[in-house]
BALOBA-1460 file (C-alpha; in Angstrom, 3 decimals):
// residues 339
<rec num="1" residu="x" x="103.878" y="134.023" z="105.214"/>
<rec num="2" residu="x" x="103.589" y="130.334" z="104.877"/>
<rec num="3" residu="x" x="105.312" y="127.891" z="106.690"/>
<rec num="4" residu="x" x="107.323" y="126.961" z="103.861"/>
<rec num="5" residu="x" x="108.918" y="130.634" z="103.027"/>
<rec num="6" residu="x" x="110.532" y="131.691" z="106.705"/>
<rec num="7" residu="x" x="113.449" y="133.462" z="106.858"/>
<rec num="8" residu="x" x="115.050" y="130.096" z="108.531"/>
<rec num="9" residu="x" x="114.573" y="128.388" z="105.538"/>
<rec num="10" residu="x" x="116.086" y="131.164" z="103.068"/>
<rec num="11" residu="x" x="119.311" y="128.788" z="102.437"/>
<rec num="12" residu="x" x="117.392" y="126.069" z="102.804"/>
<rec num="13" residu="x" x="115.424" y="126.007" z="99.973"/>
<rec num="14" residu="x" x="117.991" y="127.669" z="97.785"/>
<rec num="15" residu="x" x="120.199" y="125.013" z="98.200"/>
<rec num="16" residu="x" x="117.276" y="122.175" z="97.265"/>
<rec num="17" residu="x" x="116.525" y="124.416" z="94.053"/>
<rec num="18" residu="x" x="120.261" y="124.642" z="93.014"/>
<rec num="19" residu="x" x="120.561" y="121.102" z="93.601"/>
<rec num="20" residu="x" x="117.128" y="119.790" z="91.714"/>
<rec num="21" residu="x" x="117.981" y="122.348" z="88.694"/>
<rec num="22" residu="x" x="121.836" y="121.822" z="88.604"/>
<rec num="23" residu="x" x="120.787" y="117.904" z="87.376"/>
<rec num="24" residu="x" x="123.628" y="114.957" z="88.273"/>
<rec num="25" residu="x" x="122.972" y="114.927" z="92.464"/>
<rec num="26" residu="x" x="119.949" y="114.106" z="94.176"/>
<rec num="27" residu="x" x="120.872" y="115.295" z="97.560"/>
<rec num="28" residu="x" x="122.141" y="118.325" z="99.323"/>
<rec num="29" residu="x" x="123.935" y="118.994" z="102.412"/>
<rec num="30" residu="x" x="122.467" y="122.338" z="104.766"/>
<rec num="31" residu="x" x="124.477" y="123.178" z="108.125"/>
<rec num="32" residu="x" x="121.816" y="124.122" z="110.699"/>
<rec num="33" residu="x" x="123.639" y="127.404" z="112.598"/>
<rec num="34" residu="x" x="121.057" y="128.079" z="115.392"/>
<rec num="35" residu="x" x="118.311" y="126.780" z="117.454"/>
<rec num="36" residu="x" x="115.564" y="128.788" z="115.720"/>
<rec num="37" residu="x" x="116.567" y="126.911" z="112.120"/>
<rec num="38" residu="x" x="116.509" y="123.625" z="113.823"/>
<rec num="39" residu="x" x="113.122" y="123.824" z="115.277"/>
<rec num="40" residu="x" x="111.354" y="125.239" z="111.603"/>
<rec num="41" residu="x" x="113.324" y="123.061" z="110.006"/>
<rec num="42" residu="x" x="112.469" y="120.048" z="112.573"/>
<rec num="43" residu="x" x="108.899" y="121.081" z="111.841"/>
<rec num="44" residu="x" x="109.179" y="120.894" z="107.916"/>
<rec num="45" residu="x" x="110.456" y="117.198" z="108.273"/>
<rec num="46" residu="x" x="108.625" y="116.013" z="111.476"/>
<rec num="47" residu="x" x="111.635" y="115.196" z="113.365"/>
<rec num="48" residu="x" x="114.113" y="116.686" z="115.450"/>
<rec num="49" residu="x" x="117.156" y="118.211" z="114.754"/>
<rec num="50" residu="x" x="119.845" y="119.346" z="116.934"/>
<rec num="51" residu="x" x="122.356" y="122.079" z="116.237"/>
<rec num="52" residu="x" x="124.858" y="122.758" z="115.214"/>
<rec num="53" residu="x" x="124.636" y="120.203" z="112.609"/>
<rec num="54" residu="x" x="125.143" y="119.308" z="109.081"/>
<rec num="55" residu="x" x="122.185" y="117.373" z="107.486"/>
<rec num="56" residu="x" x="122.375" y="115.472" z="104.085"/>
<rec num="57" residu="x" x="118.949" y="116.337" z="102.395"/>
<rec num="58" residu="x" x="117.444" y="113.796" z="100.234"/>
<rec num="59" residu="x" x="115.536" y="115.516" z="97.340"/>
<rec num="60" residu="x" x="113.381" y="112.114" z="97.058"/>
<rec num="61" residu="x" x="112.928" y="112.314" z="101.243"/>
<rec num="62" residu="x" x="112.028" y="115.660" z="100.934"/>
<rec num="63" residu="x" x="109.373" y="115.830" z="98.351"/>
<rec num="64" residu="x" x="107.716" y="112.510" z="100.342"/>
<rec num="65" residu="x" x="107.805" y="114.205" z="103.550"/>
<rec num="66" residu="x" x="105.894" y="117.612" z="101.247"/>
<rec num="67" residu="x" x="103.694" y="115.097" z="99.119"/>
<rec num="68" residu="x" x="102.620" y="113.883" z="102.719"/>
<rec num="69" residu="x" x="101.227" y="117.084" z="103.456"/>
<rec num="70" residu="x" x="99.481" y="118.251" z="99.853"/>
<rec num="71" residu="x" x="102.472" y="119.636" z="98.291"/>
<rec num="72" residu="x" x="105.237" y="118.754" z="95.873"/>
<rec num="73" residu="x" x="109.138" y="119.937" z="96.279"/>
<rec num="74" residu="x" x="108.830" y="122.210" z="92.714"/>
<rec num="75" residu="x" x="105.199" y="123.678" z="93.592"/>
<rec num="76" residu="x" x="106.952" y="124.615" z="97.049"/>
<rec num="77" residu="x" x="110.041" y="126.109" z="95.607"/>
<rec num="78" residu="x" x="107.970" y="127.952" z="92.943"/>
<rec num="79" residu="x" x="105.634" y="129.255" z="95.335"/>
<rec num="80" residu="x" x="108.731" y="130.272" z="97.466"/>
<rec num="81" residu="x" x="110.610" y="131.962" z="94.877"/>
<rec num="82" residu="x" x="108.053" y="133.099" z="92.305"/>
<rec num="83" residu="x" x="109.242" y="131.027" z="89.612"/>
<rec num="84" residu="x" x="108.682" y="127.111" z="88.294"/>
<rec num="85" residu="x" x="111.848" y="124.905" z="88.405"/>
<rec num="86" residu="x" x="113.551" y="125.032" z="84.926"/>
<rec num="87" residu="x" x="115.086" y="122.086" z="83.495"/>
<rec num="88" residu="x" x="116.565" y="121.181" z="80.183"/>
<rec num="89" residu="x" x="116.016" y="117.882" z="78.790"/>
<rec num="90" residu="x" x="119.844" y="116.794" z="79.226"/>
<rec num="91" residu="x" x="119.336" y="117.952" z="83.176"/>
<rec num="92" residu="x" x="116.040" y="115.986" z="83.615"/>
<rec num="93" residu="x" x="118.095" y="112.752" z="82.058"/>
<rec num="94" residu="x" x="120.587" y="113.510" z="84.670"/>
<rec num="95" residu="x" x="118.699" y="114.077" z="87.789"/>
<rec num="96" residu="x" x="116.534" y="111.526" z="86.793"/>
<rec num="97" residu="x" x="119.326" y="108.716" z="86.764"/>
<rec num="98" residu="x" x="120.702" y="110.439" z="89.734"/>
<rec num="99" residu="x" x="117.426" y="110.470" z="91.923"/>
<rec num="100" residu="x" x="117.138" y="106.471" z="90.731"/>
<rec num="101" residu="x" x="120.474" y="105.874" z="91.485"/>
<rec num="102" residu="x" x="119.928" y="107.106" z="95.400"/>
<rec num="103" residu="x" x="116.883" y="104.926" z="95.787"/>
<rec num="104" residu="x" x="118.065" y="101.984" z="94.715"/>
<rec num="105" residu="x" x="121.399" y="102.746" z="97.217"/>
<rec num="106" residu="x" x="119.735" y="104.100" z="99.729"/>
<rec num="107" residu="x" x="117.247" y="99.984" z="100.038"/>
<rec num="108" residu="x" x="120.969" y="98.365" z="99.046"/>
<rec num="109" residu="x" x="119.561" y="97.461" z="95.576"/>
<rec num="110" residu="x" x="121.857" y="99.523" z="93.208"/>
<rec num="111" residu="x" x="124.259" y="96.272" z="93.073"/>
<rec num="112" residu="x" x="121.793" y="94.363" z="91.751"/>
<rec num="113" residu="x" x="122.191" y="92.939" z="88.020"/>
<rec num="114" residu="x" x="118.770" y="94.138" z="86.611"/>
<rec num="115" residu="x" x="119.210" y="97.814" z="88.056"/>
<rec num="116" residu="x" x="121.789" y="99.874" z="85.384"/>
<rec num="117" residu="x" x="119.188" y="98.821" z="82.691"/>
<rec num="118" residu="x" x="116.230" y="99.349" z="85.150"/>
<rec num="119" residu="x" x="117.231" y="102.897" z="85.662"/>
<rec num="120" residu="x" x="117.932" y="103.623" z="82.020"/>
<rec num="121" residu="x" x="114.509" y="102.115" z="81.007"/>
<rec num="122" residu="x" x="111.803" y="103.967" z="83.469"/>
<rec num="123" residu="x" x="114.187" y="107.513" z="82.313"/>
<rec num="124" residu="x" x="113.279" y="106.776" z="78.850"/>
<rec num="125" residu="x" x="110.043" y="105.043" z="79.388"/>
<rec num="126" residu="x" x="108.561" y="105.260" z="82.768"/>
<rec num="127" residu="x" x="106.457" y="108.505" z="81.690"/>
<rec num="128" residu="x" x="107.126" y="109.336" z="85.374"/>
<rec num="129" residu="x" x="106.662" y="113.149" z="85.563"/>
<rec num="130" residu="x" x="109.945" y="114.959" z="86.734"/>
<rec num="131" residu="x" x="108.410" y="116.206" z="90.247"/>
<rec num="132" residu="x" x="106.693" y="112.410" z="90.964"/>
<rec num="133" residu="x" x="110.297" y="110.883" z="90.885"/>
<rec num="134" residu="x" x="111.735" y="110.810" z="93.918"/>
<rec num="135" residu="x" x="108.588" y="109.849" z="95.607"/>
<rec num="136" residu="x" x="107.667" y="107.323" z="92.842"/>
<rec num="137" residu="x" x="111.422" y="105.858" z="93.175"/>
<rec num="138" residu="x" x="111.322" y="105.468" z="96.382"/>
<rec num="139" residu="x" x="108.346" y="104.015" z="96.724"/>
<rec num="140" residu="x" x="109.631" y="101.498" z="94.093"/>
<rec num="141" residu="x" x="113.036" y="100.620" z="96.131"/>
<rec num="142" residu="x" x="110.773" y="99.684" z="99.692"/>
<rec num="143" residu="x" x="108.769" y="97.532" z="97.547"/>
<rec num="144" residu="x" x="111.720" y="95.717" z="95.606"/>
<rec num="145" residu="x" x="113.493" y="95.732" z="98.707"/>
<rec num="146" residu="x" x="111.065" y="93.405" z="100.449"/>
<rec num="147" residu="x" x="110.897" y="91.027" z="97.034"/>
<rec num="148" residu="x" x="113.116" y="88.028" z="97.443"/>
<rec num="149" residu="x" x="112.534" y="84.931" z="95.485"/>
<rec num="150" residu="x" x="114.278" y="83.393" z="98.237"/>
<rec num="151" residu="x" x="112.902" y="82.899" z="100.673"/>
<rec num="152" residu="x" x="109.373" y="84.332" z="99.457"/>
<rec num="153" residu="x" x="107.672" y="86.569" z="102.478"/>
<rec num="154" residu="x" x="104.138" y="86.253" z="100.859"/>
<rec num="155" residu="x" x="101.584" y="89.259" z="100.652"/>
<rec num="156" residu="x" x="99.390" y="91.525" z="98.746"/>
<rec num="157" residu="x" x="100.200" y="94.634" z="96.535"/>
<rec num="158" residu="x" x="97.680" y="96.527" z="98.780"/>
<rec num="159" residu="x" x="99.778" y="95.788" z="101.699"/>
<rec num="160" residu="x" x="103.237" y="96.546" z="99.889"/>
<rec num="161" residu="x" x="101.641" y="100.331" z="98.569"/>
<rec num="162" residu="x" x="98.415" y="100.629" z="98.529"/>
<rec num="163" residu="x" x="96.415" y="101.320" z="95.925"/>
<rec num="164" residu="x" x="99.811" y="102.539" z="93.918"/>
<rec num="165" residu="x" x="100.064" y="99.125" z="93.334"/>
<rec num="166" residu="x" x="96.745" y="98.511" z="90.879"/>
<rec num="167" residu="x" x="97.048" y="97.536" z="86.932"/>
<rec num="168" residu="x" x="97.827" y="100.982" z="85.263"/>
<rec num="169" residu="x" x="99.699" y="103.085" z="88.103"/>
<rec num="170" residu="x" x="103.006" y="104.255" z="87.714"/>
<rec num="171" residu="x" x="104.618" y="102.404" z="90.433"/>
<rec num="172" residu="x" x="103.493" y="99.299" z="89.006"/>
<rec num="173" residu="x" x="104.598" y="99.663" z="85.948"/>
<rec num="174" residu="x" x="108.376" y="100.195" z="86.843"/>
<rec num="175" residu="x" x="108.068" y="97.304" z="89.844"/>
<rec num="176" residu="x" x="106.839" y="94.766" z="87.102"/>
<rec num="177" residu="x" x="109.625" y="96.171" z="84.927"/>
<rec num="178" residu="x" x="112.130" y="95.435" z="87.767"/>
<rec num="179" residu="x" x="110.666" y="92.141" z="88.666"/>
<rec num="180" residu="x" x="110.623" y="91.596" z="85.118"/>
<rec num="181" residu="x" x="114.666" y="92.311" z="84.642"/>
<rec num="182" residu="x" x="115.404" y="90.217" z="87.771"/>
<rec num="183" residu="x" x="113.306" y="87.009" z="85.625"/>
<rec num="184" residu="x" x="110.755" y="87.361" z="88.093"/>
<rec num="185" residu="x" x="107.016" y="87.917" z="88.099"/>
<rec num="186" residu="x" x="104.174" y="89.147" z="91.378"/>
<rec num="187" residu="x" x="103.516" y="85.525" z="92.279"/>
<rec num="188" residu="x" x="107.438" y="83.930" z="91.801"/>
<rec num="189" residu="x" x="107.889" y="87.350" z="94.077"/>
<rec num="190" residu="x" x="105.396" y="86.134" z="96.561"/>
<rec num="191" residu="x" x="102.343" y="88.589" z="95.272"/>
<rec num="192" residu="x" x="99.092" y="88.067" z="95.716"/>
<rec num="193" residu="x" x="96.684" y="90.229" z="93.805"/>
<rec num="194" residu="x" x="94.384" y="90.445" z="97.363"/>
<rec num="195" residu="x" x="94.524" y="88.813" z="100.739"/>
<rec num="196" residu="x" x="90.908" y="87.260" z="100.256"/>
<rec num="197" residu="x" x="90.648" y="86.026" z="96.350"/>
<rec num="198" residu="x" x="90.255" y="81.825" z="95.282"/>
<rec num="199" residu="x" x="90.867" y="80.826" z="99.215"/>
<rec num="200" residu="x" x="92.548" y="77.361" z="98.903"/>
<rec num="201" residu="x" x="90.029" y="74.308" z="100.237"/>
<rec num="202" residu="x" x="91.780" y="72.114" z="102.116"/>
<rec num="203" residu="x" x="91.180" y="69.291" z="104.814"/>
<rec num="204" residu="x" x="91.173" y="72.529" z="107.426"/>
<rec num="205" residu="x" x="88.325" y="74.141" z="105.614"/>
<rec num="206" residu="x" x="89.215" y="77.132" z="102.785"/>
<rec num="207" residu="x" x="92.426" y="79.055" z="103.395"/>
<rec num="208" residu="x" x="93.221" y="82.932" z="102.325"/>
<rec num="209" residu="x" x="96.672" y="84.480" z="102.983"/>
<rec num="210" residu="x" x="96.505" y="84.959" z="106.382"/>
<rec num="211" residu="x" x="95.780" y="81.079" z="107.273"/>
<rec num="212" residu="x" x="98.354" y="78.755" z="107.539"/>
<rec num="213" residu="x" x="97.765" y="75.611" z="106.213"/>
<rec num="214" residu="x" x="99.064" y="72.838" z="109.390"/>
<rec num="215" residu="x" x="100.872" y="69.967" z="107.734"/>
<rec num="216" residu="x" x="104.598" y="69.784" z="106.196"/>
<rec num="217" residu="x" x="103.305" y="67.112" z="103.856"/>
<rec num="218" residu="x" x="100.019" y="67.368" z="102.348"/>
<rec num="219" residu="x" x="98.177" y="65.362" z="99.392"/>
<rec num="220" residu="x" x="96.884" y="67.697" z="96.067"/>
<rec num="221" residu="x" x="94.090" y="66.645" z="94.214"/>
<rec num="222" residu="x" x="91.786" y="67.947" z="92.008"/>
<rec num="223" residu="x" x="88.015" y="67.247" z="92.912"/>
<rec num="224" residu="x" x="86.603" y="67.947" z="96.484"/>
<rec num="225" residu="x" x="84.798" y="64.922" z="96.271"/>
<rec num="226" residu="x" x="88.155" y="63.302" z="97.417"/>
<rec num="227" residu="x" x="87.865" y="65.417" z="100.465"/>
<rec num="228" residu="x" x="84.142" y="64.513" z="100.916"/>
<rec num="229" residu="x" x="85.099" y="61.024" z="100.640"/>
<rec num="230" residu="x" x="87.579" y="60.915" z="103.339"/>
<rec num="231" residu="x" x="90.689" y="60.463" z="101.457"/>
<rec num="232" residu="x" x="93.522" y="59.850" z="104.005"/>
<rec num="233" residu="x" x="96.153" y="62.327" z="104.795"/>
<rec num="234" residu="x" x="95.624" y="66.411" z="104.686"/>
<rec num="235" residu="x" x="94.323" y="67.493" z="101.500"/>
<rec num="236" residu="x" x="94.734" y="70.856" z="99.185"/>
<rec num="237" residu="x" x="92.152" y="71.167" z="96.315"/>
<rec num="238" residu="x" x="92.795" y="72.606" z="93.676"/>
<rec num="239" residu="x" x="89.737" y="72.482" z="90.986"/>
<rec num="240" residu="x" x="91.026" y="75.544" z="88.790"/>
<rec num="241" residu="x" x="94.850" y="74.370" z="89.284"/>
<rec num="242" residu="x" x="97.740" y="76.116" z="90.577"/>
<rec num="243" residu="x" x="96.066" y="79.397" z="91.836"/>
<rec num="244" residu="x" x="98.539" y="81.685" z="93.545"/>
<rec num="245" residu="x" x="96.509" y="81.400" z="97.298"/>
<rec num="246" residu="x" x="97.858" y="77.650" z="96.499"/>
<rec num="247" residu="x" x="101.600" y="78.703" z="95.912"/>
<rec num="248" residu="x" x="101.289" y="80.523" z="98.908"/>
<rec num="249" residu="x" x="99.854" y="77.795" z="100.755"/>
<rec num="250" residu="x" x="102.080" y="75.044" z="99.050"/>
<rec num="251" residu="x" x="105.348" y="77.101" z="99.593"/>
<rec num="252" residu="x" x="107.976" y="74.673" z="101.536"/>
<rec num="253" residu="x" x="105.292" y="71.466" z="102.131"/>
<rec num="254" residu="x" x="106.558" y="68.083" z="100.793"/>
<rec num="255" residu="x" x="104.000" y="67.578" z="97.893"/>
<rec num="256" residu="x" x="102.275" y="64.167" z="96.712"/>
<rec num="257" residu="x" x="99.717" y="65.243" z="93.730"/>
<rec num="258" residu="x" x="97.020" y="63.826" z="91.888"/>
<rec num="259" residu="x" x="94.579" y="65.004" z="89.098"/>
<rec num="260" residu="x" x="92.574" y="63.759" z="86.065"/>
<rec num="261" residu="x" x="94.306" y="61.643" z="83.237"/>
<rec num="262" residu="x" x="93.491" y="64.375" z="80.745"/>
<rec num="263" residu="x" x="95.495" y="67.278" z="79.228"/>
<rec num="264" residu="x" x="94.662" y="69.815" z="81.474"/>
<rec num="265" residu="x" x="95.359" y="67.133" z="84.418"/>
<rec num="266" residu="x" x="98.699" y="66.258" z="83.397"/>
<rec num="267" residu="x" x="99.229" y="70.014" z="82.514"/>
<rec num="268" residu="x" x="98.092" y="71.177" z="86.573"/>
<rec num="269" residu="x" x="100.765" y="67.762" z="87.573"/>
<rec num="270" residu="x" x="103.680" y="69.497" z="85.953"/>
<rec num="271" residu="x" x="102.770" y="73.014" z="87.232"/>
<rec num="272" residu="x" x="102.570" y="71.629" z="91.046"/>
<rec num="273" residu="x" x="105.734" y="69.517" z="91.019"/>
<rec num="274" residu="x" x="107.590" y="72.536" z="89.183"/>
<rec num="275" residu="x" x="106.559" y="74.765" z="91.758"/>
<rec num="276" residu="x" x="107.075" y="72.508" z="94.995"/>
<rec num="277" residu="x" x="109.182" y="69.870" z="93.655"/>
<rec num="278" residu="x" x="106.439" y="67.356" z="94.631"/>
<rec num="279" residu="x" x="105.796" y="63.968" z="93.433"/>
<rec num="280" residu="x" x="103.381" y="62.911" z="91.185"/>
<rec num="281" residu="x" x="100.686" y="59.914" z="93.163"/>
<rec num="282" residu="x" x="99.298" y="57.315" z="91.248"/>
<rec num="283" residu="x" x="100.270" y="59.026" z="88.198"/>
<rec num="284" residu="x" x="102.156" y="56.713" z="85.875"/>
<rec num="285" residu="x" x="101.396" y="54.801" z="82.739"/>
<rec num="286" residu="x" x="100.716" y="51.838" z="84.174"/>
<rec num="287" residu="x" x="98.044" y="53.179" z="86.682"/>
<rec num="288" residu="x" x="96.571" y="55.007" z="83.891"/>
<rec num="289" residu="x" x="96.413" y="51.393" z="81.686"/>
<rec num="290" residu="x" x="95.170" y="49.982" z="85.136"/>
<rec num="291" residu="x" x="92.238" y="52.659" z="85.651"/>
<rec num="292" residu="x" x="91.128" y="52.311" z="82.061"/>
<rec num="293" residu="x" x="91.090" y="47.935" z="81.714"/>
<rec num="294" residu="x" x="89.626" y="47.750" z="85.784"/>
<rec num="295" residu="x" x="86.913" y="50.569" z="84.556"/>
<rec num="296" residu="x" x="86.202" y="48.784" z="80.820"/>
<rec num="297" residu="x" x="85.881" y="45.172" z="82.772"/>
<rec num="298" residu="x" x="82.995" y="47.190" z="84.740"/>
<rec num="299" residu="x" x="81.519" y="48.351" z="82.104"/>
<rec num="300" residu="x" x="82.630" y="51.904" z="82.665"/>
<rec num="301" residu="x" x="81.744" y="54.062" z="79.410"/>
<rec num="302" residu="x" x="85.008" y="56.169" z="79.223"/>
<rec num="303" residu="x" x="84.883" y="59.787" z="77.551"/>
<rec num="304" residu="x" x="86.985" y="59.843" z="74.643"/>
<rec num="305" residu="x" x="90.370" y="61.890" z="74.669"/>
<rec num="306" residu="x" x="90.113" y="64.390" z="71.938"/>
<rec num="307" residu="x" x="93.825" y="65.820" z="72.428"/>
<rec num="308" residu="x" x="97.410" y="64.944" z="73.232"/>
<rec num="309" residu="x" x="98.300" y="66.022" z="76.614"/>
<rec num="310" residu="x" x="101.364" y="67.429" z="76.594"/>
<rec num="311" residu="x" x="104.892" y="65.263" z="78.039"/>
<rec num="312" residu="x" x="104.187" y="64.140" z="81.980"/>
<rec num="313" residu="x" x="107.675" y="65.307" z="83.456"/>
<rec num="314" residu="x" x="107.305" y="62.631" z="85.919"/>
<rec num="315" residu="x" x="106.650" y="59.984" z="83.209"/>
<rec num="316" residu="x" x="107.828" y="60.066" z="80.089"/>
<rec num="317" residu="x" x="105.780" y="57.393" z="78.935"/>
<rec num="318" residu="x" x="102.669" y="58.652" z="80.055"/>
<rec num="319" residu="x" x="101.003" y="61.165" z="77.066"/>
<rec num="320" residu="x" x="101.768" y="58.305" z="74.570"/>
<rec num="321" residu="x" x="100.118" y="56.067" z="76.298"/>
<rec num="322" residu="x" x="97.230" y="58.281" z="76.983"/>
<rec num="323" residu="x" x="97.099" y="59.631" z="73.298"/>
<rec num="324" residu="x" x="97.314" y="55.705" z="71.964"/>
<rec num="325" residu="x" x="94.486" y="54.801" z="74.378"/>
<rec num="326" residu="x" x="92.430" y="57.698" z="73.604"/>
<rec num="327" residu="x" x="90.261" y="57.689" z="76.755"/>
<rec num="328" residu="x" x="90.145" y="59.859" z="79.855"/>
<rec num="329" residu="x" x="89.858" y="58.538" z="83.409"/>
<rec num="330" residu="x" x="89.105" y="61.057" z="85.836"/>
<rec num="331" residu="x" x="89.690" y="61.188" z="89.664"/>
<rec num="332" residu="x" x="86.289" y="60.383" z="90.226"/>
<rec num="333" residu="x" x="86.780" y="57.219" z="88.071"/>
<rec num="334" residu="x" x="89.002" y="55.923" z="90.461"/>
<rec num="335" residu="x" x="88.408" y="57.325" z="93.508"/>
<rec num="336" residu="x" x="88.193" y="53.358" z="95.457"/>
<rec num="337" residu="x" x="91.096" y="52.786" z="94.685"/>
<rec num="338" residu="x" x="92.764" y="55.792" z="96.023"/>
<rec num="339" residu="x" x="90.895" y="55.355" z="99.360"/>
C-alpha cells in the first residue's frame, strides 16, 4: 500500500477522478468525517485539516502539491484505480477552459480584457499536455499576477519561475502570449532576462538589478569619456542604447539626454525620452549647426553622414538639417562645450 491508495482516501480520489473526467469543473468539494481522514489527508497536502469539515479541492492545487513530490494527479489516480484517466476531445476542451478559468480567478485576473481570448488560445495552441495544466496555469496566473505596467516591480524571469521561464518552455510561451494580449512585452512588464547582464555605468560605478541608482534626476549620454571627463551632474551611460538594466535603472528619474548627431544617436534620443519622458540636452538644430561651423572654423575634419536619421521627436527640424548638412558631430566632438 502506498500512501496515495488508503482506505481514507477511497472517496477522495474518486471524487478528483469524477471531477477531472466529467470535463466543465476544475474543483471538487470532499467532507472530511473523522480524525483518521483528516490526518492522511493533512499529510497528502502538507497542511492541517480539522474535522468535521468540508474542503473545496482544487484539481490545479492538487496536482502541484503531487508534482511537488514526483507525481502527477492522472499517474496517481491510475496507479490507484488500475486504469489511465479517459477523456474525449470535447471533455479535454472543457476542463481545459475550466482549469484556466480557476487560475486566472483564483490571482483575480479572469476580469481582465486579454483573458477570454487568452484562455481560448493556449486550449487550441498552448500544446500544454492535459495532466501539465493545472500546474502550468497556475504557474502562469502567480506570474501575470505580479506583472503590472503600472507601477513596474522590476525583476528577472529566474526569480518569477525559475528556469520555466527560459526561451522554449511552456510557461513562457503562454506568459508572452498573455503579455502579448495585454499590449505588453518582458521589459514594458518590468523583465529582465537576468539580474547580472549589460550592468548600467553610471557616475556610481556599473549598476545590475539589485543597485539602485541615487539621484531623481540624472544626465544620459552616450560615451564614458563624458564620465571620465567630469561632466557635471550624475551620469547614466549608455554606449549600446536603451538596454533594459537602463529602463530599470531610468524608471521614475527626471531625464536630460544626450548622444551623437547621427542616426543611431537621434534614434537612442527618441527611445530614452519615450521611455522616461525626458528631455533632450543640447539636442536641437541649432546646436547641431553650432557644433558643425565652431568644429569647421577649427579645422575639424567631420565624417560624412551617409543616411537620414529618422524625425527627432524633440525637434522637428533637426534630421533635415542634419541630412542637408551631411556631416556627423559626435559627443566627443563637442565634449568642451558640454563641460
Amino acid at each position: 500500500m502506498t500512501e496515495y491508495d488508503r482506505p481514507e482516501l477511497e472517496a477522495f480520489w474518486r471524487l478528483a477522478r469524477e471531477t477531472l473526467e466529467g470535463g466543465g469543473r476544475s474543483a471538487f468539494s470532499f467532507r472530511v468525517e473523522d480524525a483518521e481522514t483528516a490526518a492522511v489527508l493533512g499529510e497528502l497536502l502538507r497542511k492541517p485539516i480539522s474535522h468535521p469539515a468540508r474542503r473545496q479541492i482544487s484539481l490545479a492545487r492538487l496536482d502541484e502539491h503531487l508534482r511537488a513530490h514526483g507525481s502527477t494527479l492522472p499517474e496517481v489516480l491510475e496507479s490507484v484505480h488500475g486504469r489511465p484517466i479517459g477523456l474525449s476531445t470535447t471533455q479535454e476542451a472543457s476542463t481545459a477552459d475550466a482549469v484556466l478559468r480557476f487560475a486566472l480567478r483564483e490571482h483575480g485576473l479572469l476580469g481582465e480584457p486579454w483573458a477570454a481570448e487568452w484562455i481560448e488560445h493556449v486550449r487550441r495552441y498552448g500544446k500544454i499536455p492535459q495532466p501539465a495544466l493545472p500546474m502550468i496555469a497556475n504557474q502562469a496566473a502567480v506570474v501575470l499576477a505580479r506583472l503590472r505596467p503600472e507601477p513596474r516591480r522590476w525583476t528577472t524571469r529566474f526569480a518569477l519561475a525559475g528556469n520555466d521561464l527560459d526561451d522554449g518552455r511552456p510557461l513562457t510561451r503562454i506568459v508572452h502570449r498573455a503579455l502579448a494580449l495585454a499590449g505588453l512585452d518582458w521589459e514594458r512588464a518590468g523583465v529582465l532576462r537576468d539580474a547580472y547582464g549589460d550592468p548600467v555605468l553610471t557616475s556610481q560605478g556599473y549598476l545590475t538589478l539589485h543597485d539602485t541608482l541615487e539621484a531623481d534626476e540624472v544626465t544620459v549620454v552616450r560615451n564614458p569619456r563624458l564620465l571620465e571627463s567630469g561632466l557635471p551632474g550624475p551620469l547614466v551611460v549608455l554606449p549600446h542604447g536603451l538596454t533594459p538594466q537602463a529602463k530599470h535603472h531610468l524608471d521614475g528619474k527626471t531625464v536630460l539626454c544626450h548622444n551623437d548627431f547621427t542616426p543611431d544617436g537621434i534614434r537612442v534620443v527618441n527611445e530614452v525620452l519615450a521611455w522616461t519622458g525626458g528631455t533632450a540636452w543640447r539636442m536641437s538644430s541649432a546646436d547641431y549647426r553650432e557644433a558643425v561651423a565652431t568644429l569647421i572654423a577649427r579645422g575639424v575634419e567631420l565624417p560624412t553622414l551617409n543616411s537620414r536619421p529618422v524625425e527627432a521627436s524633440w525637434d522637428a527640424d533637426l534630421a533635415g538639417t542634419m541630412a542637408t548638412t551631411g556631416l556627423v558631430v559626435t559627443e566627443e566632438h563637442v565634449l568642451p562645450s558640454l563641460l
